[in-house]
C-alpha positions in Angstrom: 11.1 -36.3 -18.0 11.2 -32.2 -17.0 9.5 -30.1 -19.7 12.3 -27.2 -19.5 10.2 -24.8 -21.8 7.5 -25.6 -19.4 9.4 -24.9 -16.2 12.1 -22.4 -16.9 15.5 -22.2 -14.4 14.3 -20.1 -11.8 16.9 -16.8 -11.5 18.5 -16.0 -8.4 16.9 -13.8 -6.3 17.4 -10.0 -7.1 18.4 -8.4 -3.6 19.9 -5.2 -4.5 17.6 -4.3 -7.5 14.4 -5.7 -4.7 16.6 -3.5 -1.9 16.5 -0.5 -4.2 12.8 -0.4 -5.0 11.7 -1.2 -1.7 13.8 2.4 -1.0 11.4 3.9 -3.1 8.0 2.8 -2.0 9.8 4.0 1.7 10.2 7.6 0.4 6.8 7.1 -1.5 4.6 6.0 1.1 6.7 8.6 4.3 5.4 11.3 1.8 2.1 10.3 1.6 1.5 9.5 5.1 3.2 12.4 7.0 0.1 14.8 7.5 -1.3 11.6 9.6 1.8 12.4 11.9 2.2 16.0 11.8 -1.6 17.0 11.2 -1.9 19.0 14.8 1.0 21.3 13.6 -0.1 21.8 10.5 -3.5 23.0 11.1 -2.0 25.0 13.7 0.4 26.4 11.5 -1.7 26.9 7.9 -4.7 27.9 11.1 -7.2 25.5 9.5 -9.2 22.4 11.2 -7.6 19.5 11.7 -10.3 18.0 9.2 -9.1 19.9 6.5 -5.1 19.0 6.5 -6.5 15.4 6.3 -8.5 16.3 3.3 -4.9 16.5 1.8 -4.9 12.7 2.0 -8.1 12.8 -0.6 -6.8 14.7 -2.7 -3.7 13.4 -3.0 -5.2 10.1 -3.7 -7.7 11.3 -6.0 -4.9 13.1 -8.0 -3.8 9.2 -8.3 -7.5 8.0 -9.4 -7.5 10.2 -11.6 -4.1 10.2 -13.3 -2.3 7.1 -12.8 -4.0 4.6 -15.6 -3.8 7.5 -18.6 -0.6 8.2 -17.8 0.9 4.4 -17.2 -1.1 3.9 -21.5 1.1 7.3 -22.5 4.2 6.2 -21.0 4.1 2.4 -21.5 7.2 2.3 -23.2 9.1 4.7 -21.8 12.1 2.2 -19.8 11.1 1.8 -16.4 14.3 2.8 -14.8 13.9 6.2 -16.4 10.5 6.1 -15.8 10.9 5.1 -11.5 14.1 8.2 -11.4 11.7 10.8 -13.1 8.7 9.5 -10.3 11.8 10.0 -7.4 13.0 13.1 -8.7 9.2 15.0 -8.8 8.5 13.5 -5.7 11.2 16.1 -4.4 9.9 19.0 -6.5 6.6 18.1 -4.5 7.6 18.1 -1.2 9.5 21.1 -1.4 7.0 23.0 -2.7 5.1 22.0 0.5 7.8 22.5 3.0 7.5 26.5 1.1 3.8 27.0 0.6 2.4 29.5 2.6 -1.0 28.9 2.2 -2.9 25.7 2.6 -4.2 26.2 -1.4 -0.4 26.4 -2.4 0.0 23.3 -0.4 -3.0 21.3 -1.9 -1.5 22.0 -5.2 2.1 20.3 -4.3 0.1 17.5 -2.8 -1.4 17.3 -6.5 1.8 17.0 -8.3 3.4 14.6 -5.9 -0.3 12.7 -6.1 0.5 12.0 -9.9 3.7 11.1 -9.4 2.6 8.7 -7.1 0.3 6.9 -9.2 2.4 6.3 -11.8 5.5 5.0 -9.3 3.3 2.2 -7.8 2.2 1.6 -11.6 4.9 1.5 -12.6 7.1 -0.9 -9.3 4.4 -3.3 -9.1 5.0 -4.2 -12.6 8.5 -4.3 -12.5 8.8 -6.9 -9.8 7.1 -9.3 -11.9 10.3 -8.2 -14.6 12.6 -9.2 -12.4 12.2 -12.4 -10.7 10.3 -16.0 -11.8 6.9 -16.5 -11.0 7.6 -18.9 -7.6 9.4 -15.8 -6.1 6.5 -13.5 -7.1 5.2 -13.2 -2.8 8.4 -12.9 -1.4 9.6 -10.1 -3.9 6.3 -8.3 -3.7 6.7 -8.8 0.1 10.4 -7.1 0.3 9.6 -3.9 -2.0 6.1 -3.6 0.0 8.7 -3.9 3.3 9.8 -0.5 2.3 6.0 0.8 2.6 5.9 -0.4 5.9 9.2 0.6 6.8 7.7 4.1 6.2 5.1 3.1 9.1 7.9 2.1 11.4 11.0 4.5 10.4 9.4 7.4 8.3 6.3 8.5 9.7 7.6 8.4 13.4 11.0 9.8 12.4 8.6 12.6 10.5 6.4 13.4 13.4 9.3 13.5 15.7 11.1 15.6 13.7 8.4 18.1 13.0 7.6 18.6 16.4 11.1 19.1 17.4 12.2 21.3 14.4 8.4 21.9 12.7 6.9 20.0 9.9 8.5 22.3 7.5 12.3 20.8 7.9 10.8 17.0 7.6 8.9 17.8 4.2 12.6 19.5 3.1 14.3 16.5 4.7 11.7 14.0 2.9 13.0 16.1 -0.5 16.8 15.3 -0.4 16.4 12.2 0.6 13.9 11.3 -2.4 16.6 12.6 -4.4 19.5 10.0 -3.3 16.9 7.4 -3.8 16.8 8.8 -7.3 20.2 8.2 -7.4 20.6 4.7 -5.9 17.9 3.5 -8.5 19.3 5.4 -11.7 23.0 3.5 -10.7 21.5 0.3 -9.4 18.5 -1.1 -11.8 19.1 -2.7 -15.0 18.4 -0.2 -17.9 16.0 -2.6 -19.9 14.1 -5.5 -18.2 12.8 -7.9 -20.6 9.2 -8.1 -21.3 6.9 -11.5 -21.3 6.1 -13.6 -23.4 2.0 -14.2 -24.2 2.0 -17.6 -23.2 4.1 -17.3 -20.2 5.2 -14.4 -18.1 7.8 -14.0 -15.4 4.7 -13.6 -12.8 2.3 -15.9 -14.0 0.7 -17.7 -11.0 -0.9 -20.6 -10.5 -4.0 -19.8 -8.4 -5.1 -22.5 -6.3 -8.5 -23.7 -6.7 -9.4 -22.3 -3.8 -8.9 -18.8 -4.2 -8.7 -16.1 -6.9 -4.7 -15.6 -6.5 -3.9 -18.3 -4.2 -0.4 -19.6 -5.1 -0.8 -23.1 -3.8 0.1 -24.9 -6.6 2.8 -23.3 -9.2 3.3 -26.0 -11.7 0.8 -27.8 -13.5 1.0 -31.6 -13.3 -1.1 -34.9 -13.2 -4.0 -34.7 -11.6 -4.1 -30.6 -10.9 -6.9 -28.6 -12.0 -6.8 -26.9 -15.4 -5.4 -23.2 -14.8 -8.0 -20.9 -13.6 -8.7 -18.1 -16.6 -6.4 -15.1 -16.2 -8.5 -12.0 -17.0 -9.0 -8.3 -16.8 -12.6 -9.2 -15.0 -10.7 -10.4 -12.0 -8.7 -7.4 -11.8 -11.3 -5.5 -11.3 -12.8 -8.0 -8.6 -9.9 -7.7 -6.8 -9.0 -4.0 -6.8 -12.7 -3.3 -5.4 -11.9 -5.9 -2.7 -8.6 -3.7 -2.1 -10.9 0.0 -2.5 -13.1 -1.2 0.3 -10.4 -3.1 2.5 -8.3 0.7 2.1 -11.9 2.6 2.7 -11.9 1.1 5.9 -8.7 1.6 7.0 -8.1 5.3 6.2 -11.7 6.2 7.5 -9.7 6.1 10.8 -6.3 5.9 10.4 -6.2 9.5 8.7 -7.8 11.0 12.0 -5.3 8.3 14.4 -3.2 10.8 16.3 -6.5 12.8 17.4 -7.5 9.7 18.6 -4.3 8.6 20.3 -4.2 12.2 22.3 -7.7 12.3 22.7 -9.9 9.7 24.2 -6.7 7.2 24.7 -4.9 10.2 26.6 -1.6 9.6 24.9 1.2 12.4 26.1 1.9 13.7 22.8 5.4 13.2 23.2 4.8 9.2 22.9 2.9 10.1 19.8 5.8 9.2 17.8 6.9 6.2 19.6 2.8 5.3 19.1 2.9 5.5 15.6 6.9 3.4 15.9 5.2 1.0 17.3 2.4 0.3 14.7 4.7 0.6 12.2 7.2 -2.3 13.9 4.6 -4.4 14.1 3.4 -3.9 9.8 7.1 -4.2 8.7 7.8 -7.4 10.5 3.9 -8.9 9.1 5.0 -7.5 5.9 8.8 -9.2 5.6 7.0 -12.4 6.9 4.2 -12.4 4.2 5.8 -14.2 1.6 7.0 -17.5 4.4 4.0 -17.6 5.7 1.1 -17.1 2.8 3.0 -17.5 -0.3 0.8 -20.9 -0.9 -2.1 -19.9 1.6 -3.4 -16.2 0.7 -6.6 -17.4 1.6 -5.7 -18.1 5.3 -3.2 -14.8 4.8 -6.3 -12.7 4.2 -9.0 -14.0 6.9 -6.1 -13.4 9.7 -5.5 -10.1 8.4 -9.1 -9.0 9.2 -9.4 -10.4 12.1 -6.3 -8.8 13.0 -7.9 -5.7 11.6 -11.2 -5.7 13.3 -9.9 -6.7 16.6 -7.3 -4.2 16.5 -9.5 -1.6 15.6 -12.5 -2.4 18.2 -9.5 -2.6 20.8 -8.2 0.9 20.1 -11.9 2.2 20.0 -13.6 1.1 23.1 -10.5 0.8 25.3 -10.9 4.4 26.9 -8.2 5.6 28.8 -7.1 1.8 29.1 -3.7 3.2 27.6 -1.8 0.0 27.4 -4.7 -2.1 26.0 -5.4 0.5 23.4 -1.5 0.1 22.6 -2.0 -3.5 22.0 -4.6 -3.0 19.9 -3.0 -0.7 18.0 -0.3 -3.1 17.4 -2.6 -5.8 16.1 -4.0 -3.3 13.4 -0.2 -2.6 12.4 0.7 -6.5 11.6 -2.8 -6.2 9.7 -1.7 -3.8 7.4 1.4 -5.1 7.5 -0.2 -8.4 5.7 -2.7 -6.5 3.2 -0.9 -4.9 0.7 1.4 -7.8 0.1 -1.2 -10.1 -0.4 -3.5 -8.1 -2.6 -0.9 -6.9 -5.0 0.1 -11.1 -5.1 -3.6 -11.5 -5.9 -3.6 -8.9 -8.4 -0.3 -10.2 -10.3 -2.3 -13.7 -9.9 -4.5 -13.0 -11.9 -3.8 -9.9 -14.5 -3.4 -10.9 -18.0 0.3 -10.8 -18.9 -0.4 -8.8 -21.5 -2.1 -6.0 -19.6 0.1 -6.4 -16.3 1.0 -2.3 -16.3 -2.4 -1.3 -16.8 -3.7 -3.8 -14.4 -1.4 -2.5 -12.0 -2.4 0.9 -12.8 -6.1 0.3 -12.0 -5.1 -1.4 -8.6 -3.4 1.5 -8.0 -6.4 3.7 -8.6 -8.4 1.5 -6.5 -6.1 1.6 -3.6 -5.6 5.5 -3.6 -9.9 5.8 -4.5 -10.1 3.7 -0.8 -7.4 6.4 0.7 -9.6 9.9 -0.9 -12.5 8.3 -0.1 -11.5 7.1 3.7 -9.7 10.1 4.2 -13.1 12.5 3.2 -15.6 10.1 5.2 -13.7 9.8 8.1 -13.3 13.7 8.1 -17.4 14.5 7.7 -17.5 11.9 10.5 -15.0 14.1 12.8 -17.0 17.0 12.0 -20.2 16.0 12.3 -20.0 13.4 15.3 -16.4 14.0 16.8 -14.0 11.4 16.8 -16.1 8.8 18.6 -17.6 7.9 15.2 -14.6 7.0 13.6 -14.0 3.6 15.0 -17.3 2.2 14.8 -17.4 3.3 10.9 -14.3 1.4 10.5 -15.5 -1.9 11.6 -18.5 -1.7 9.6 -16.4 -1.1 6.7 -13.8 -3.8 7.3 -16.5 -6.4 8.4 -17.6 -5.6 4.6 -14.6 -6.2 2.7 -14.2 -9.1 5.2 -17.6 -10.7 4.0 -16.7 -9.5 0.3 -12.7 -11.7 0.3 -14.2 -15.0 1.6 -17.1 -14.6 -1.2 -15.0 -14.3 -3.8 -12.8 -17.0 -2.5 -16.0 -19.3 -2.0 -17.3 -18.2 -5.6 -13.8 -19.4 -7.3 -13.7 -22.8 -5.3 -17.2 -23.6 -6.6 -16.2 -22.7 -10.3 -13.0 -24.7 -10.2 -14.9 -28.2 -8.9 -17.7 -27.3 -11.4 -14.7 -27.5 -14.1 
C-alpha cells in the first residue's frame, strides 16, 4: 500500500506565479549584464577605459558578496512577496540613478545599491521556488524562473545594446527603470501573500540525490532496495557554491570583455553586435527551458555536456581569427552552456541544503555566484590591460578545465561514499 504521509499529492504546476518570477530574474539579470553590451559607449561617454566600466560588474557583484547573506538573516521573515516587490522597486531607484550620474563615481555608487538589491532578490527567488511547487517539479521550476535570466541573454541585453547605440545607453538604463517597476507590479498582484513554510522532516524541495552525484535527482522516492538518503548538510552547500564560484570565474573572466572581442580580433561590424549577443542569448534560453526534460534525473551527464559545451565554445571563439562564421558558432555553443549551468547548480544546491537553512543556503550560493562574477570581471580586466585581449580566452579555459576537473570529483567522491554505505 501507498504511504500518503510519505508521498504527498504532488500540486499542480504554478505557471503564472513561475511566469511572474521568471519576469524578475529577466529585469534582474538585463541590469546586471548591460555594461557587457553597452561598455564601448560608456567609456566613451564617462571618458574612462573600457577596463574600468567592466570593473562595474565587480563591484556590483561584490556589493552582493558582501551584503546578500546578512541581509537574507535580518529579513528572514519579512513575506517574500513584500520582500521580491521592495528588491523590484530599488532595482528602479538604481538604474535611474545610473541613467543620471554624471560621473563614473556617481555611477559605481548606483551599481552598489542595485548590487544589494540583487543579492537579496536571488536569495530571496531561489527559495521561493522550492515554496511553491513539490519536490519532483523542483528542475523544471528552477528551469522556467532561470528562463527569465536567459531570456535577459537573448531579449534584454541585445534589446539594451541596440537601443543604446541607437538612442545612447542613458535611455536603456531609464527604459530598464519603468519596466522593473511593472514587474513590481505584476508580482505584488500575482504571488500569493504567504507561502507556507516546510516541515523539518520533509520540505517542498527535498531531493533525492542519486548515488551518483551530490544533487542528482535520479531517484525521488525512497523504496526497496534504494540506497539510504544521502545526508543533507550545510557542508555540501558550501561544496557546491565553490564549484559554482569557479565555474562563474571562468565565464566572466571573458564574457565581461566579449564585445571587445567580437569587434576586435573576430572583426564583427558593430552593428551585428547586437544580433551577436541575440544569438548567444537564443541559444542559453532554449538550453535553459530544456534543462529540466533533459537532466532532471541525470545532472551528472547535464554538467559534463555543459563544459564541454563551454570549453569548446570558448576555444572556438578564441583561436578562430577573423573566421567570422566559425567564431559565431562557437559563440553559440558557449550560449547553450550557460544556458544549462545555472539551472543545474541552483537544483544541486536545493539538493542538498538542509530544509531548515534553505534561505541562507541560497544566500551563500548567491554570494558565491556574484564572488565568481567580481572576481571574473577584475581578472579578466588586469588581463586586458596588461596583455590585451588575446589573454582572455586562454585564461578562460584554464579556469573552466578547473571547475570541470573539480564537478566530476565531487561526483566521483559521493558515488564512492554511497557504495561504502
Amino acid at each position: 500500500m501507498t504511504n500518503t504521509a510519505s508521498s504527498p499529492e504532488v500540486r499542480p504546476m504554478p505557471w503564472a506565479q513561475l511566469l511572474a518570477l521568471a519576469s524578475a530574474t529577466f529585469m534582474s539579470v538585463t541590469i546586471e549584464m548591460l555594461p557587457t553590451g553597452v561598455m564601448p559607449m560608456m567609456s566613451h561617454d564617462l571618458q574612462v577605459s573600457e577596463s574600468q566600466i567592466g570593473m562595474l560588474m565587480t563591484i556590483f557583484a561584490m556589493s552582493v558578496v558582501f551584503t546578500s547573506t546578512p541581509l537574507m538573516y535580518l529579513l528572514r521573515h519579512v513575506p517574500k512577496r513584500m520582500l521580491l516587490v521592495g528588491v523590484l522597486s530599488t532595482f528602479a531607484i538604481g538604474t535611474i540613478g545610473s541613467a543620471l550620474a554624471s560621473s563614473y563615481a556617481l555611477l559605481v555608487v548606483t551599481r552598489i545599491i542595485t548590487g544589494v538589491a540583487h543579492g537579496v532578490f536571488w536569495a530571496s527567488v531561489t527559495a521561493y521556488v522550492g515554496h511553491l511547487v513539490h519536490r519532483s517539479q523542483l528542475t523544471t521550476a528552477v528551469s522556467i524562473t532561470s528562463g527569465g535570466g536567459g531570456l535577459a541573454f537573448v531579449l534584454g541585453v541585445p534589446l539594451g545594446t541596440a537601443l543604446g547605440q541607437w538612442l545612447g545607453w542613458r535611455t536603456t538604463f531609464f527604459v530598464l527603470a519603468a519596466l522593473c517597476l511593472v514587474v513590481a507590479a505584476l508580482l505584488l498582484r500575482i504571488m500569493p501573500a504567504r507561502v507556507a513554510e516546510p516541515q523539518t522532516d520533509t520540505a517542498a524541495i527535498e531531493i533525492q540525490p542519486a548515488p551518483t552525484a551530490i544533487g542528482d535527482t535520479e531517484r525521488v522516492g525512497r523504496g526497496a532496495g534504494l540506497p539510504p538518503r544521502p545526508k543533507k548538510s550545510m557542508r555540501l552547500v558550501i561544496l557546491v557554491c565553490l564549484l559554482c564560484g569557479l565555474t562563474i570565474t571562468g565565464h566572466f573572466t571573458y564574457y565581461t570583455y566579449v564585445s571587445i572581442q567580437l569587434l576586435g580580433p573576430m572583426q564583427l561590424p558593430e552593428q551585428w553586435l547586437a544580433i551577436a549577443l541575440f544569438g548567444y542569448g537564443v541559444m542559453s534560453s532554449i538550453a535553459t527551458f530544456l534543462t529540466g526534460s533533459l537532466f532532471a534525473n541525470r545532472s551528472s551527464l547535464g554538467f559534463r555536456i555543459a563544459y564541454l559545451l563551454m570549453l569548446a565554445g570558448g576555444a572556438i571563439v578564441t583561436f578562430s581569427g577573423a573566421n567570422l562564421w566559425f567564431g559565431m558558432l562557437g559563440l553559440l555553443c558557449w550560449g547553450a552552456a550557460m544556458g544549462l549551468m545555472p539551472t543545474l547548480l541552483q537544483s544541486r544546491l536545493l539538493a542538498v541544503a538542509p530544509s531548515k537553512h534553505r534561505d541562507i543556503a541560497s544566500a551563500i550560493y548567491t554570494s558565491g555566484f556574484n564572488l565568481g562574477i567580481s572576481s571574473g570581471a577584475y581578472f579578466g580586466g588586469l588581463l586586458l590591460d596588461e596583455f590585451t585581449i588575446s589573454a582572455l580566452g586562454p585564461a578562460f579555459i584554464i579556469i573552466i578545465g578547473l571547475a570541470a576537473a573539480y564537478s566530476i570529483t565531487l561526483d566521483t567522491v559521493s558515488a564512492r561514499r554511497q557504495l561504502a554505505q
